[in-house]
N, C-alpha and C positions, 0 to 999 in steps of 0.2 A: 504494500500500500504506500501510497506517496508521489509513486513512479509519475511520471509526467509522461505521456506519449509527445511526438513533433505532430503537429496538424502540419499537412499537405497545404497547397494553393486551394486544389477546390473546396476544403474543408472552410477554408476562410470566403472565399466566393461565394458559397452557397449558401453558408451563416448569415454572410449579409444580406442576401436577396430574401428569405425565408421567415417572419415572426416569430413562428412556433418552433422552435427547438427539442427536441426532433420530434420528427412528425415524417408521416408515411412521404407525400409530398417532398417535405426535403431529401429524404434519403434515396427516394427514386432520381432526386433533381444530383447529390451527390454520386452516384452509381456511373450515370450518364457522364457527368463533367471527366470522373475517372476514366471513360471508355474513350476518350476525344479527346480528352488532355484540356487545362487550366488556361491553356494560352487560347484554344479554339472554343470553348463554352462560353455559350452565351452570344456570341457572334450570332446575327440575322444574317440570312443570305439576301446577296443584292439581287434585287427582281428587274427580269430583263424587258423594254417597255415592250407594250400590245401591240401588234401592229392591227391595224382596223383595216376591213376586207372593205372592197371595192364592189359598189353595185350588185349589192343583198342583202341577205341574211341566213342567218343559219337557224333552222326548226328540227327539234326533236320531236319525232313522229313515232308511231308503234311501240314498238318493240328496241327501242333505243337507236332507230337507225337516225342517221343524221342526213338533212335533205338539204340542197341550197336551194331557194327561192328568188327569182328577181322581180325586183317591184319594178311597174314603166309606171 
C-alpha cells in the first residue's frame, strides 16, 4: 500500500474531458485513447467538402435503390 502507479497521457486526457471518475463512459473513452495513442485521440477528422450534382436529384425509391431524376 502507498505505491503510487505513473498515469499514462491518456489517463490524464480522459480525466479531463470526463466529470464522473470512473465511470463506464470514461473507461471505454480510456481503452480507445490507449488503442490510437494520446497524441491521435481526440482528433476530429477533416470533412472533405460536398460536391453538389448538376441538374437533379437523387430519390430513394423501393427497396433502397437509388434513382436520378431530372427536373425541366
Amino acid at each position: 500500500m502507498g505505491e503510487k502507479t505513473k498515469k499514462d497521457a491518456c489517463y490524464h486526457k480522459v480525466k479531463a474531458r470526463y466529470d464522473v471518475w470512473p465511470s463506464a463512459y470514461a473507461s471505454g473513452a480510456l481503452s480507445k485513447c490507449r488503442k490510437v495513442g494520446a497524441a491521435n485521440w481526440g482528433n476530429s477528422k477533416k470533412k472533405k467538402p460536398i460536391k453538389k450534382s448538376t441538374g437533379g436529384f437523387v430519390s430513394v425509391r423501393g427497396q433502397g435503390a437509388v434513382m436520378k431524376e431530372r427536373l425541366r
